[in-house]
Each structure stands twice: as structure tokens, then as C-alpha cells.
ROVEX-755760 format. One record per atom (N, C-alpha, C): x negated, y, z. Coordinates in pm, whole numbers, plus 50000, padded with zeros to 5 digits. Example, Ala and Ser with C-alpha at 12.3 -4.5 7.8 and 13.67 -1.06 7.14 Angstrom:
486814943150780 487704955050780 486804967050780 487154977550708 486334989450714 487105000350787 
***
This chain:
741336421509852 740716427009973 741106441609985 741666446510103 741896458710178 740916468410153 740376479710146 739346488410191 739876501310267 739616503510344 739846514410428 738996524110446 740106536510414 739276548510363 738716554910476 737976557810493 737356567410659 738076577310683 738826581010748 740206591510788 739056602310791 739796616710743 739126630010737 738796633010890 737956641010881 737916648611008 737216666211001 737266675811104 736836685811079 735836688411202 734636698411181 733776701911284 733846711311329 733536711611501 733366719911553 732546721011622 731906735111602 730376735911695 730676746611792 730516741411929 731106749712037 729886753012067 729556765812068 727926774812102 728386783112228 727486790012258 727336796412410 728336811112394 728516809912288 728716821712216 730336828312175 730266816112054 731796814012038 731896796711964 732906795211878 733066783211849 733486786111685 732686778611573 732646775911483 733486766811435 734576767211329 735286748711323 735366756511157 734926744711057 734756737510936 735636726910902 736476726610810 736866717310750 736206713410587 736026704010550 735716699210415 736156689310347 736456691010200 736906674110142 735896676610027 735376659010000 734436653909968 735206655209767 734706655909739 734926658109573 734066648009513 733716646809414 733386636709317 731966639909327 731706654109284 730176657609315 730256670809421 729826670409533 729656679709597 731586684009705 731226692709761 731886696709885 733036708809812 734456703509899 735206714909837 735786723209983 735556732310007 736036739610173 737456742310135 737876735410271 738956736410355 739496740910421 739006747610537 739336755110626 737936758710691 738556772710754 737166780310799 737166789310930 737266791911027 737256801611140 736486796711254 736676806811324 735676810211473 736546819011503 736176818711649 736476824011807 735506826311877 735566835711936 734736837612036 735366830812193 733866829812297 734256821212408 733946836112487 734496834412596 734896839312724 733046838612788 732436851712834 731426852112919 731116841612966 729876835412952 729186824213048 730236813213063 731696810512954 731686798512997 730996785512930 730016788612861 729026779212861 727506781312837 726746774012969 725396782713030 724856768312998 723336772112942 722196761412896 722726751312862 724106751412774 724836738012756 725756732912785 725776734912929 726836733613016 728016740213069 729206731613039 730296736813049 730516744313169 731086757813167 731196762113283 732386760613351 732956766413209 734276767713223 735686759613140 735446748613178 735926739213048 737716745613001 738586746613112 739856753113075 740046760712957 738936771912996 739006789712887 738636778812784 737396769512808 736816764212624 738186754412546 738476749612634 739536740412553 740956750812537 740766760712602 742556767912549 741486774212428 740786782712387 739856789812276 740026777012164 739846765512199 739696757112088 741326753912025 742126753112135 743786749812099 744206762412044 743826773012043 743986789111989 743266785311843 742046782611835 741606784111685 742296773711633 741936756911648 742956749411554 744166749811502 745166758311618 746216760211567 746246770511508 745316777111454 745346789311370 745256788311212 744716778211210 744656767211072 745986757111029 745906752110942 746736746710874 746406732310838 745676722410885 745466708110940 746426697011001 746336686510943 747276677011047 745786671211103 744906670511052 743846660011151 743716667311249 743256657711361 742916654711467 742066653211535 740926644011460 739536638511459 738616650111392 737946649311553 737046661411503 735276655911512 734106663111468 733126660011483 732426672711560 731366669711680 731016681111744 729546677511762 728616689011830 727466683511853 727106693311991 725656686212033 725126691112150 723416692212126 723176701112225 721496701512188 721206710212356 719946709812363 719546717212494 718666710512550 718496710212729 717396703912784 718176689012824 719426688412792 720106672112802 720166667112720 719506670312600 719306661312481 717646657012439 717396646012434 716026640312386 715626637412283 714676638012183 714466634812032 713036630611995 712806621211992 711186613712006 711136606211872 710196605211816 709766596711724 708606585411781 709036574111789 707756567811865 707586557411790 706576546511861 706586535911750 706586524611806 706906511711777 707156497511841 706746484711766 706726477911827 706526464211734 707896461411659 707526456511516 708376458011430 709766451211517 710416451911412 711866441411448 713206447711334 714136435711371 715246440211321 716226448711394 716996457211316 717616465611388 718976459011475 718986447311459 719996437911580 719296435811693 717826434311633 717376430111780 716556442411870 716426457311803 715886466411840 717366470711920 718456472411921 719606470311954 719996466112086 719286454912084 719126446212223 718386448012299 717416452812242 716316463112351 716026471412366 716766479712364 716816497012343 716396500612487 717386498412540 717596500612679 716086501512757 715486487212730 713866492112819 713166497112761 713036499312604 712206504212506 711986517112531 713196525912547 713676534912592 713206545212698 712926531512846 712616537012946 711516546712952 710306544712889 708986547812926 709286565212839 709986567312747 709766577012644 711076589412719 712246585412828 713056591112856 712746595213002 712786606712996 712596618113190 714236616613273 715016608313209 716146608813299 716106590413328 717296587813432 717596575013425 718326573313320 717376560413305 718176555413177 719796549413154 720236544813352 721586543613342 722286554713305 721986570513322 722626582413300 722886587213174 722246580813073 722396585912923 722816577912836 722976586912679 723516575012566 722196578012495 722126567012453 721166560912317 721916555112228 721076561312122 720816561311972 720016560911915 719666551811768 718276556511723 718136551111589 717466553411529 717396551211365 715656546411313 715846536811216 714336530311239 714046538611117 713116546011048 711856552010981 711486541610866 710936534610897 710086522610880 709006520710931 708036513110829 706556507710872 705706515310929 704826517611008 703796524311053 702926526010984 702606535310886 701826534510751 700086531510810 700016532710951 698516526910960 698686514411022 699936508611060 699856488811123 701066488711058 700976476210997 702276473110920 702896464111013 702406462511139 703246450411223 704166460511345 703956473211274 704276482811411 705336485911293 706786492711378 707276505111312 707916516411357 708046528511283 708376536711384 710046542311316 710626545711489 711816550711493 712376559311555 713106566411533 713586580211579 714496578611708 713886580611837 715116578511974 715616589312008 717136589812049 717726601012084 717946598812240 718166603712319 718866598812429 719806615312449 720546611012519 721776624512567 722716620812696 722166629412814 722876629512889 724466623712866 724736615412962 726296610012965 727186622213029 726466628213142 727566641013161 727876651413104 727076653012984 726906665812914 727986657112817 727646648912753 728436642912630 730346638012661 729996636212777 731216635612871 732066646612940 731646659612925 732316669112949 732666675812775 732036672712680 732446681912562 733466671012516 733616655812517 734626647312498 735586658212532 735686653012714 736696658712791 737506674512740 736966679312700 737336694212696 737956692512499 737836682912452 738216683612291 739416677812335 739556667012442 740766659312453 741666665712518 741336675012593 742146680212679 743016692012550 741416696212460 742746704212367 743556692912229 743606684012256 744466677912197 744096670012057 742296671612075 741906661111960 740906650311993 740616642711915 739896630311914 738446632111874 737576633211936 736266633211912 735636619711841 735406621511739 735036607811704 733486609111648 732566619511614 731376617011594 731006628411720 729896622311791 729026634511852 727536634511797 726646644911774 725366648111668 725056654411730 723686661811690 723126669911761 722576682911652 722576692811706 722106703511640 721146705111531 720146703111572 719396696611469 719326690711320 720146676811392 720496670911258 721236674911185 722696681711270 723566688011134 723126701711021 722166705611125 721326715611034 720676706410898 720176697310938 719256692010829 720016686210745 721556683010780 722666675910668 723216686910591 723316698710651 723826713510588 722826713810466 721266715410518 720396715910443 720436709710277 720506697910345 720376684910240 721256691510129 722806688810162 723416692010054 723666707909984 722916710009995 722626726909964 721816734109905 720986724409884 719266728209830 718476715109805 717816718409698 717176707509591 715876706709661 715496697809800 714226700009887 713616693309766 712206695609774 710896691309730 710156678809802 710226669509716 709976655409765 708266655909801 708076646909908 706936648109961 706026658410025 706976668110020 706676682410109 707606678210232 706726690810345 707456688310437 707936703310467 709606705110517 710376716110553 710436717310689 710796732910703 711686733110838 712836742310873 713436735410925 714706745110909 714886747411084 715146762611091 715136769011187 716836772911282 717496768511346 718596774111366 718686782111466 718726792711475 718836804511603 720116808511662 720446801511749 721916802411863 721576818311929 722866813111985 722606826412111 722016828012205 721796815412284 720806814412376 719466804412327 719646797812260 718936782812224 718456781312129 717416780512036 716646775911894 716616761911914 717136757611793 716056744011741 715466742211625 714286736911586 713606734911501 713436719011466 713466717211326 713796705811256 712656703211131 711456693511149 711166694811032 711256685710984 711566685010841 712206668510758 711146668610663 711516658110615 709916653210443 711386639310413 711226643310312 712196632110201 713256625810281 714166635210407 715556627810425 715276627210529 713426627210621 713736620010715 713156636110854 713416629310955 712766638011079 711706637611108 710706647011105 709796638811153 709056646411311 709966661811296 709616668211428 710756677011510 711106676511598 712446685711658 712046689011792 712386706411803 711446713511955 713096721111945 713456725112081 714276733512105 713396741912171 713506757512154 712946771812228 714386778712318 713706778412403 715016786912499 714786804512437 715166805712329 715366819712262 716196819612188 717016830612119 717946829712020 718486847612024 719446846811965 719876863611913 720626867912049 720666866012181 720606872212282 719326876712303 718536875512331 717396882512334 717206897212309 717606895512170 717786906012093 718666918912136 719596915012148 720536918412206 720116926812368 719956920412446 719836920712580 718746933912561 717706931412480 716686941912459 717436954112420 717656953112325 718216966412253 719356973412383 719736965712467 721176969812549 720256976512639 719216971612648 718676971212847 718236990712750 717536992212640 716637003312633 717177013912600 718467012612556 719147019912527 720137023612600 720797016312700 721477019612754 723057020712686 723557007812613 724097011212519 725076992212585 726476993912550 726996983312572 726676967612533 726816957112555 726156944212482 727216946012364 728126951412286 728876948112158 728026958512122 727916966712130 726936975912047 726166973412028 725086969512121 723576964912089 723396951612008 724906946411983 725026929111929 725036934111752 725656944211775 725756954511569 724866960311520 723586970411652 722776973211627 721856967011553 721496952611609 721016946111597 720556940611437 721996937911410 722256935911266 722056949511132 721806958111190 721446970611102 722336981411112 723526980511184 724796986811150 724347002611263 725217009011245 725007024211279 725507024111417 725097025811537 725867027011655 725447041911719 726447046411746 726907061411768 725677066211915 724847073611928 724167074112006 722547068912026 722137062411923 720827054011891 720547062011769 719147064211773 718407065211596 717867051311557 718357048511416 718037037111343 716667035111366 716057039711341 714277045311349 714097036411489 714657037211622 714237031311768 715307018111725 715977018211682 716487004511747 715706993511637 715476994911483 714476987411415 713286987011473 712676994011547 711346994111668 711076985811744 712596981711801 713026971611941 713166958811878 713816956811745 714186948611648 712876942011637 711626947511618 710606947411575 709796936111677 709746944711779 709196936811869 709676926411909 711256923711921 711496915811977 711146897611857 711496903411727 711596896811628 709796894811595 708636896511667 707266896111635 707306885711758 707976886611873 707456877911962 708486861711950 709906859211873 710356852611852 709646845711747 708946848411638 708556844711558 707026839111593 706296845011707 705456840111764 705706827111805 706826823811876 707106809911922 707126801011822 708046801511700 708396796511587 706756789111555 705916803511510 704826798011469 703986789011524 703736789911686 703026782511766 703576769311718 704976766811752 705566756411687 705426747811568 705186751711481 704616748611318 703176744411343 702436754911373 700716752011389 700796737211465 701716737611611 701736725211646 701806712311579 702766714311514 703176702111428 702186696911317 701536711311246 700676706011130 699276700311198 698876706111347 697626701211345 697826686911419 699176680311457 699206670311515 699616661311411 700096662511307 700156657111164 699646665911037 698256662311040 697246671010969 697826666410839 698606653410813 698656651010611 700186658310586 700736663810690 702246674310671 702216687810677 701816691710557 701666707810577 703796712010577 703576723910633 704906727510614 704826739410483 705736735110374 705736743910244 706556756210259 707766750910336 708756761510412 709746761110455 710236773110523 710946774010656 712506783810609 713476774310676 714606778610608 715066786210747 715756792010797 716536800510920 718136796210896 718486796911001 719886793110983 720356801411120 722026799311180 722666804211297 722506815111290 723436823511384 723956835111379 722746845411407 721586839211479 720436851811490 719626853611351 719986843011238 719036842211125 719876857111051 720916864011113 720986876311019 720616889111071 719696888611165 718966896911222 717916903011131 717996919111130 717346923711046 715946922111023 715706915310899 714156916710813 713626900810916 714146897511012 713866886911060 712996874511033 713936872710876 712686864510811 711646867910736 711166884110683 710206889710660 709236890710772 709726892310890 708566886411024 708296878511034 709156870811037 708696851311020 707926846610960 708326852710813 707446846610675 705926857310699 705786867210736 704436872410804 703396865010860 704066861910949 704116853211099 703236840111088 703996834810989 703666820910939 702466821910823 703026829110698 702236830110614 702566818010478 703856818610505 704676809110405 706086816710425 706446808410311 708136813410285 709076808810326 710156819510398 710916816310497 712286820910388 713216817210401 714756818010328 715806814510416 716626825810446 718016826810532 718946814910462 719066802910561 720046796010430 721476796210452 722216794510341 722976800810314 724306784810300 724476783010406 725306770610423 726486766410315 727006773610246 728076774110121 727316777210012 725916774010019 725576775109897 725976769209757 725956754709816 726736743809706 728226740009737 728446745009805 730226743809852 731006750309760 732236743709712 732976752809643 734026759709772 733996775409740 734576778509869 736016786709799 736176781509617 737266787409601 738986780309600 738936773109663 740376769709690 741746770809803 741166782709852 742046793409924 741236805709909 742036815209970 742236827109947 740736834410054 739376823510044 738756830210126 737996840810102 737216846010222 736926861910237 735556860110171 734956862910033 733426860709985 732666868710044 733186878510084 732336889310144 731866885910277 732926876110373 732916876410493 732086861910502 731856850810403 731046837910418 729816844410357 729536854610288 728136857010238 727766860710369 728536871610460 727696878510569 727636869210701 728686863110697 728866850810826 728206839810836 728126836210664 727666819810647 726856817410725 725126820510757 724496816410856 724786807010966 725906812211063 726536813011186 727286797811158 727566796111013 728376781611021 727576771111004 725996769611012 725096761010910 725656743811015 725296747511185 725506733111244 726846727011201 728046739211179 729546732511148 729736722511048 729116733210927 729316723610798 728466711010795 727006711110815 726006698310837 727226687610894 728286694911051 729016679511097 729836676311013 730766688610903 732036684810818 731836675510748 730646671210706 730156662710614 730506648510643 730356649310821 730276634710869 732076628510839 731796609310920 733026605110831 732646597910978 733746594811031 733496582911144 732966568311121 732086567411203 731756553411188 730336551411054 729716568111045 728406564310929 727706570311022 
***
């Protein structure tokens, strides 16, 4: 008998921002990195998700791949926003052939779009620990035009999309292999985009809550620019602690302050939500991830905020990242920014 190996592939997480791409090969125990860069995207060409400007995104993406040293092709990408759906609900039991077969109306009552307009997906949990004749499962639904324009724009630069995921989850696959979670506790891992948060909280592998916040390290940004009077690349460094010619450190950690007390306000509302609507899931703690998680003292507000422990995670934690000539200095200070990439590098087509 034949076995056929799952052809490699590499990720790319196209953000509002710029674009992240990860390569990885799978080792015996643990992850060995492959390839590593980002680009930045062109102003607003992509707003709440949506492609604005698909041309600039797909020449940016044919600019970074070919900047690497890859023959694959097959790439893995993801999407998240107000065109993506994530419900945990519950149903009368069944098998997953025949939950399969009825997705489609199962579907209907739990989804705000037509249901001809989207893709479904979904993964069963198990038993309903209070009816054992019920069980519950995780539904995704995702706009077909949204999922249909980030195809379009990978093919147009000349690769094969073969897994699409969602933000979220690749955070929680980054997670996984990176850190020794605590069984029967429940986590959350935080990822802060440029325009967009999502929040993820898992207990032993599985999901059991996901909120996107329309906030992220623009915010930040935008604040510090508007008060100062100071360019958006400046106020984007400020931000991060760095010295910008014309500001006292003293006011812009001030602005930092506030802005990072009222982001973390959301976060928390968020959590309180979750624990008092699943009173037996306390959250033990909260990991930060994406490019706003290196915003100064950020998670010392958070972990305030909350009143639990928050940890910047650190996506190459368990990666071996020594088999090229890469920059340690530049994945300690960057890593954040790659957490959704690597979570997809992991994936293999067809799991």
C-alpha cells in the first residue's frame, strides 16, 4: 500500500497592516523554521477585512514570496472580522456523516447572513455534559465573498490556497505548540491586529469562547498622532517606547496609558463575560499575541485590569529557529506580530 505524504505548505497572514508569511518543517519532536518575512501593505488596501485593493495585495505578496527561497506553492491563510461567525451550540446527538448532511438547516437559525452566501464548517465537542442525548459543536460560517476574494488575490499571485482558518484558531495552534497549557484550566489568548482583536478561550484543546473587538494597535497609534501632532510612523515607534524627536517620553507613556486602560477595559468586560456565563470556567490566564501585544507595559495593564496573569507570547518559543542565518534579535522583538502565521505553518492540507 501507497501512503501519501501531505505536500508542505507555508502561511500567510494578510492583516490590514502588512502581510506575515511563515514557513515550517515538522521534525520528529517539535517545529524547525524555514523561512520568515513580512511586508508591509499599501494604505487602506484592506478595510474591516475587505479587500480594497486586491492588485497592490497580490503584487506585495509576489514581492515577499519571491524574496524567499521556496519551491512550494500551497499556501495556508486565514480570515476573521464581522464576515466570519463562531458559535458553539448544541443539537441532538448524531454522527458526524449525518451532522454533515444537515448542516445547512442546522445552521440556519444560529447564522445573520443567508445561508446560500457562506461556507460552513464545524467540529463536534462532544456530549452535552448536562443531556447525554444532546451534543455540542463548534459552527463556523464565513462569508463566500470574503473567502472568495483572499482565494482570488493568492491565485492571482501565483499560489494555491489550500487551507483557509481563521484567526483565532491559528492563534490557539501557535499556542498549543509552544506552551505546556494546564489541563482543566481554562486560557485565553488575546491577538491584537491593527485594526481588529480576537479573543480565544480554550480548556484542554478545545474552544470554548471567541469575540472579535473592533480595536487593535491603531488606536494607539492614531491617539498618540492626533495629540501630538506628530506623523503616523512616528507615533507607530512612539508607541513602542522608542525616542521620537519632538515628544517627552513622560506624555507619550501618558497617552500610552490611557489608551492601553481603555483597551484593556474591553478585554476585561470580555472575560467577566465569559466567566459569569460559564460560572465552572474560571480563566487562569491570558496570553497577548499580534503586533499591538508589544505595546508598552500593555500587559502590566491588562494583568491590572483583569487581576490575573497576562504573558506576551512568544510564538518561536518552541521552534527551533536555528537553521539559517536568522535575526534573534529581530524574532525576539517581532515574534508577537507572527503568532496567526505560525499557528497556520503548522497546518497540512486536508487535516
Amino acid at each position: 500500500m501507497l501512503f501519501l505524504k501531505k505536500k508542505n505548505l507555508f502561511a500567510l497572514d494578510v492583516g490590514s497592516y502588512s502581510i506575515k508569511l511563515v514557513e515550517l518543517k515538522a521534525l520528529k519532536k517539535g517545529f524547525q523554521l524555514v523561512n520568515l518575512a513580512t511586508a508591509p501593505l499599501p494604505s487602506e488596501a484592506i478595510v474591516d477585512g475587505a479587500l480594497m485593493d486586491p492588485g497592490a495585495i497580490a503584487e506585495a505578496i509576489t514581492s515577499l514570496v519571491g524574496s524567499i527561497k521556496t519551491k512550494t506553492t500551497d499556501v495556508a491563510t486565514s480570515v476573521a472580522g464581522h464576515s466570519v461567525i463562531i458559535k458553539k451550540i448544541t443539537l441532538a446527538a448524531m454522527t458526524e456523516d449525518e451532522l454533515a448532511d444537515s448542516i445547512q438547516w442546522e445552521a440556519e437559525q444560529y447564522v445573520p447572513f443567508d445561508i446560500a452566501d457562506v461556507n460552513l464548517d464545524f467540529q463536534i465537542l462532544g456530549p452535552d455534559p448536562a443531556d447525554e442525548s444532546q451534543m455540542e459543536v463548534l459552527l463556523v460560517a464565513a462569508k463566500k465573498e470574503i473567502v472568495d476574494d483572499y482565494t482570488a488575490v493568492l491565485a492571482e499571485a501565483g499560489l494555491n490556497p489550500v487551507v483557509m482558518d481563521i484567526d483565532a484558531f491559528a492563534c490557539q495552534n501557535m499556542l498549543e505548540i509552544n506552551y505546556s497549557l494546564p489541563e482543566g484550566e481554562s486560557v485565553a489568548v488575546v491577538n491584537i491586529g491593527a485594526s481588529l482583536s480576537n479573543i480565544n478561550i480554550i480548556k484542554d484543546g478545545l474552544s470554548l469562547f471567541t469575540r472579535d473587538v473592533a480595536n487593535g494597535g491603531n488606536q494607539f497609534t492614531e491617539e498618540i498622532a492626533k495629540r501630538f501632532g506628530i506623523s503616523y510612523e512616528d507615533a507607530d515607534a512612539a508607541k513602542l517606547g522608542k525616542k521620537v524627536e519632538g515628544t517627552e517620553p513622560s506624555d507619550i507613556k501618558a497617552v500610552v496609558q490611557e489608551s492601553s486602560d481603555s483597551f484593556s477595559s474591553e478585554i476585561a468586560r470580555t472575560v467577566d463575560f465569559f466567566m459569569a456565563t460559564n460560572p465552572d470556567d474560571h480563566v487562569s490566564k491570558v496570553f497577548i499575541c499580534g503586533g499591538g501585544a508589544k505595546v508598552e507595559n500593555l500587559d502590566k495593564v491588562l494583568a491590572d485590569k483583569l487581576g490575573i496573569s497576562v504573558e506576551v507570547a512568544n510564538p518561536f518559543n518552541a521552534i527551533n529557529c536555528n537553521g539559517k542565518a536568522f535575526d534573534g534579535q529581530y524574532i525576539a522583538e517581532e515574534g508577537p506580530s507572527f503568532a496567526v502565521a505560525v499557528g497556520l505553518a503548522i497546518r497540512k492540507e486536508g487535516d
